[in-house]
C-alpha positions in Angstrom: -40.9 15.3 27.9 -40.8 16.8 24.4 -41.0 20.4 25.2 -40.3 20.6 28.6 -37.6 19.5 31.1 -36.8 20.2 34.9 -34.7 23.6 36.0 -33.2 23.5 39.4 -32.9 27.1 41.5 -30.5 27.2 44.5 -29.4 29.8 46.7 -25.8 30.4 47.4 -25.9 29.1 51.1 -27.2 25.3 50.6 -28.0 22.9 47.5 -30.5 21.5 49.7 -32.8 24.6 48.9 -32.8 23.9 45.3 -36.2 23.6 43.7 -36.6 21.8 40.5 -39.3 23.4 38.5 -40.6 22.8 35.1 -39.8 25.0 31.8 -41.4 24.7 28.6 -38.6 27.8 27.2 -35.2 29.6 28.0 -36.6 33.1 28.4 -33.2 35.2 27.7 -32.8 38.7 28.2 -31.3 41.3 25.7 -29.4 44.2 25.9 -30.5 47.5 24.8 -27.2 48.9 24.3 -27.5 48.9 20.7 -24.7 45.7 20.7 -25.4 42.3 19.2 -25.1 39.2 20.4 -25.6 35.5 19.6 -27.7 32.9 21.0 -25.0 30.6 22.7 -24.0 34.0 24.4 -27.4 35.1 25.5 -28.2 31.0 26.6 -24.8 31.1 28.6 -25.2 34.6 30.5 -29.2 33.0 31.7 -27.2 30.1 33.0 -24.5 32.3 34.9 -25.1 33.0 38.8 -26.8 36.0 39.9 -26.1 38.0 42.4 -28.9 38.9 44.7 -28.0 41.4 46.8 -28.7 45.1 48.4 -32.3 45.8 47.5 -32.6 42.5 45.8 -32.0 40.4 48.2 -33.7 37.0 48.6 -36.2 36.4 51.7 -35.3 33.8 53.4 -38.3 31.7 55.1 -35.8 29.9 57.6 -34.7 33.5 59.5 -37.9 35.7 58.0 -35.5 38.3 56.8 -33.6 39.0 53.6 -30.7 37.5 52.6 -28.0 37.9 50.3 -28.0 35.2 47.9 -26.6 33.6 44.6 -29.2 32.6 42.2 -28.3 30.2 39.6 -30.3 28.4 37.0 -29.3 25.1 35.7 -31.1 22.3 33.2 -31.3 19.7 35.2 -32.8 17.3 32.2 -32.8 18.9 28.5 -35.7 18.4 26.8 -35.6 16.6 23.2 -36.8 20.3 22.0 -35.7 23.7 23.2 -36.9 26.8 22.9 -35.2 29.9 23.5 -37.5 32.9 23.4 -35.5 36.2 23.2 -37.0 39.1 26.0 -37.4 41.9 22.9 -39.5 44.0 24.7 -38.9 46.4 27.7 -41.3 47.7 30.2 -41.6 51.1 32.2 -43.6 53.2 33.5 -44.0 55.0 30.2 -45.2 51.9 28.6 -43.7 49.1 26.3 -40.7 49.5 23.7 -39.5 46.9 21.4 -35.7 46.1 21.2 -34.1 45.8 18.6 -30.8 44.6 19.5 -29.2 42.2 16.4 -28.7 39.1 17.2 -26.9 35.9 15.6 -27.5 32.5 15.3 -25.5 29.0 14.5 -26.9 26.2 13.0 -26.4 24.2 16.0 -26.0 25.0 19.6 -24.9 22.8 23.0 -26.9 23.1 26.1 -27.5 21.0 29.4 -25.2 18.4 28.1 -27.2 18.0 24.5 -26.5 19.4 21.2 -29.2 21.1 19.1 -29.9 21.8 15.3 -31.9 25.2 14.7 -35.0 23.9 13.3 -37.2 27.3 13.5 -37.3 30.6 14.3 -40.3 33.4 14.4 -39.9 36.5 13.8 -41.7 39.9 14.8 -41.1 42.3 12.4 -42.1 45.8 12.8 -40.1 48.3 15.0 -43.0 49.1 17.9 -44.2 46.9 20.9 -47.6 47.2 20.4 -48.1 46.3 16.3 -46.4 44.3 14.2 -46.2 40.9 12.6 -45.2 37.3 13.2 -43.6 35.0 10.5 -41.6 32.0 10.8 -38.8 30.4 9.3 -38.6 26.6 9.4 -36.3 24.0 8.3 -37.3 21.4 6.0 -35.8 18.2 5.9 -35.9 15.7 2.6 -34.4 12.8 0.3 -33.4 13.1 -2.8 -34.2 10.9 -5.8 -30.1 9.3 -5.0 -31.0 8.9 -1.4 -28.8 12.0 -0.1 -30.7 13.8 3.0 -30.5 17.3 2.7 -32.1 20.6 4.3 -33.5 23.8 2.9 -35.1 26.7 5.0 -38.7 27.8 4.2 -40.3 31.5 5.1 -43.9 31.2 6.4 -45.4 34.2 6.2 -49.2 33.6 6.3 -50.9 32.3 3.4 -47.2 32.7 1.6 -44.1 30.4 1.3 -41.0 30.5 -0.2 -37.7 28.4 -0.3 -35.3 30.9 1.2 -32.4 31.3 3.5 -32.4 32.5 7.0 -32.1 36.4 8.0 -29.0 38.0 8.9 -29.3 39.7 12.1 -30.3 43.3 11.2 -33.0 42.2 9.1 -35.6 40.2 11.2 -35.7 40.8 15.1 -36.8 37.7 15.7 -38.3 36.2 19.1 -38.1 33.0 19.5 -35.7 30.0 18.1 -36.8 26.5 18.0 -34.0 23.8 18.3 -34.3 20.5 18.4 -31.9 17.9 19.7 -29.0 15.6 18.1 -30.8 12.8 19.6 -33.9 13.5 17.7 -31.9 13.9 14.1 -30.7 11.1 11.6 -27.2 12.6 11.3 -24.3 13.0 13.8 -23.8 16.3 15.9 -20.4 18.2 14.8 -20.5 19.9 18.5 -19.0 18.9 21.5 -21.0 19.5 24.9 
């Protein structure tokens, strides 16, 4: 599938509870302790195990009573796109903030056994939860009148766009990134999985 690809969840105590179950994104959480990060980091740390203990224990249907548990999340096929959709927004009780944690990207990024280009990313701009605005950067791919394939990056930003380069990290908090794999691409994958 394009978009979408199997994950596979397993308690600590036997593989044979694992559940595959679709995903059409890597949903990634963010920090908001005012330190940046980078993609591959934030990827990694949602593929790490989690500990589910004390009052987060997992119910167990087998013994009808909580359990502890280790909760892991793996790719169990990559899909030929990926996209990895950053968690910028924190809720409470007293209502919804935005966070705006910096965070980096690479041009290409290995997952589930597959290497990816960054092909797009959207961006919320605007510092509150409830307002704002979406734009987009994509990259464009075309030959030149000698033949030579080369890239360039493209803002979209409504009826507006403009040759451009990508954001540094404190400039755009953006939410989503939009990678596509080797597999897909003309050229050769520098990255080793």
């Amino acid at each position: 599938m394009l978009f979408q690809g199997p994950g596979a969840f397993m308690p600590a105590w036997a593989a044979r509870f694992s559940t595959l179950e679709p995903f059409c994104d890597v949903a990634v959480a963010l920090s908001d302790d005012g330190g940046g990060s980078d993609v591959a980091r934030l990827v990694d740390a949602f593929l790490q195990p989690e500990q589910l203990v004390a009052d987060n224990q997992y119910w167990c249907a087998a013994c009808n009573a909580p359990s502890d548990a280790v909760k892991q999340t793996a790719i169990a096929s990559a899909p030929d796109v990926l996209v990895v959709t950053l968690k910028r927004f924190r809720y409470s009780l007293a209502g919804r903030t935005k966070l705006c944690t910096a965070v980096s990207l690479s041009a290409q990024l290995a997952v589930g056994g597959r290497c990816y280009t960054l092909v797009g990313v959207c961006v919320h701009s605007g510092s509150s939860a409830v307002a704002g605005h979406y734009y987009a950067y994509a990259r464009a791919e075309h030959t030149g009148a000698n033949g030579a394939n080369s890239s360039c990056w493209m803002c979209l930003n409504d009826e507006r766009s403009s040759l451009t380069r990508l954001p540094p990290p404190h400039q755009a908090a953006f939410c989503s990134v939009c990678l596509l794999s080797a597999l897909c691409l003309p050229s050769v994958c520098l990255l080793s999985a």
